[in-house]
N, C-alpha and C positions, 0 to 999 in steps of 0.2 A: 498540458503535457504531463502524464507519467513520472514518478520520480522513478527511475528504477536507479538500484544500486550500482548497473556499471557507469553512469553517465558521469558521478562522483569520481573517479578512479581517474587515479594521476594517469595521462596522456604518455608519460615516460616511461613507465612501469610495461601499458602496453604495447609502447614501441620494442621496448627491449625483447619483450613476449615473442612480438611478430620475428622481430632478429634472429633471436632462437631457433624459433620455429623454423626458418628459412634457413639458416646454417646447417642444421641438423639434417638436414633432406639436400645439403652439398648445392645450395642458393646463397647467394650473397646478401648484402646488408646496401651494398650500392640497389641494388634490383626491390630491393624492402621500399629504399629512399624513392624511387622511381616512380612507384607504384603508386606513394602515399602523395608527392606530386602532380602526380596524373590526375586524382583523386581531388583533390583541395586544391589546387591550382600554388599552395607553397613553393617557394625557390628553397634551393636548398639551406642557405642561409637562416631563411625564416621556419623552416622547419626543423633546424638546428636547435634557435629561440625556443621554439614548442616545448621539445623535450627536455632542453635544458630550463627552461621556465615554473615549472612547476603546476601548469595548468591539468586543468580534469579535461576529460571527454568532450562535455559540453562545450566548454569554454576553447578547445583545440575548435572542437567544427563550426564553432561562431566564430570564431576570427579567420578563419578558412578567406584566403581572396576570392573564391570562388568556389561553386562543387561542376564538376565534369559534367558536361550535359549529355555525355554518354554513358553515363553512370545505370541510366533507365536500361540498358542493355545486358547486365547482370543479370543474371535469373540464377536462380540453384535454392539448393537449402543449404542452411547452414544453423545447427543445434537443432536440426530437426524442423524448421521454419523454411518458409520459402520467404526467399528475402525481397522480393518483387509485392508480395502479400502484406507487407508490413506499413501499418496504419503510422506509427507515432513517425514523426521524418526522422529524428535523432536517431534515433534508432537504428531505421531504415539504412541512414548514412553508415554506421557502425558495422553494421552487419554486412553490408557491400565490401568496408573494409576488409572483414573479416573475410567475405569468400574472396578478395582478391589474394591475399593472403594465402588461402588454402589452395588457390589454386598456383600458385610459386611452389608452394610445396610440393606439388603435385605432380610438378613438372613441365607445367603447361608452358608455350614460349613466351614471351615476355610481350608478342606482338598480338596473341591471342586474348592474352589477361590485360592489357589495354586498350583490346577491341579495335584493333587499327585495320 
């Protein structure tokens, strides 16, 4: 695996990120939580732990209870990358984050960006 520099970055920093990001586009922070459960299979509880833990990237998606097995379902780009195309899986995971993420922003319904 790649060292890249985001996989170091405290997990908290980019939770707060994604919060931002979704409050600003008139989304909530319950619907961030929802998202990143779907995602990691976290209760909210332990995804509470996450953030308030002090873990990086890496170490949030390895203690992950699980990752979504519809996860494969995502497609888009995101920073210009198609995220379905992405070799390192770390990564891969992140970047899923990331367009679930953008697609809250975005507007999309909550039942669409979970793929249900």
């Amino acid at each position: 695996m790649s060292d890249h520099k985001i996989f170091s970055m405290a997990f908290s920093k980019i939770y707060y990120l994604y919060v931002q990001k979704a409050e600003r586009k008139k989304r909530t922070e319950e619907e961030v939580i929802q998202i990143i459960c779907w995602l990691t299979a976290y209760s909210s509880d332990g995804l509470a732990h996450q953030v308030g833990g002090g873990n990086d990237l890496a170490t949030f998606f390895a203690e992950a209870p699980t990752f979504n097995p519809n996860a494969s379902l995502i497609k888009g780009l995101v920073c210009g990358v198609r995220v379905e195309e992405l070799e390192d899986p770390l990564m891969r995971k992140i970047r899923y984050l990331d367009k679930l993420i953008d697609e809250l922003a975005k507007g999309k319904s909550m039942e669409k960006i979970l793929r249900s």
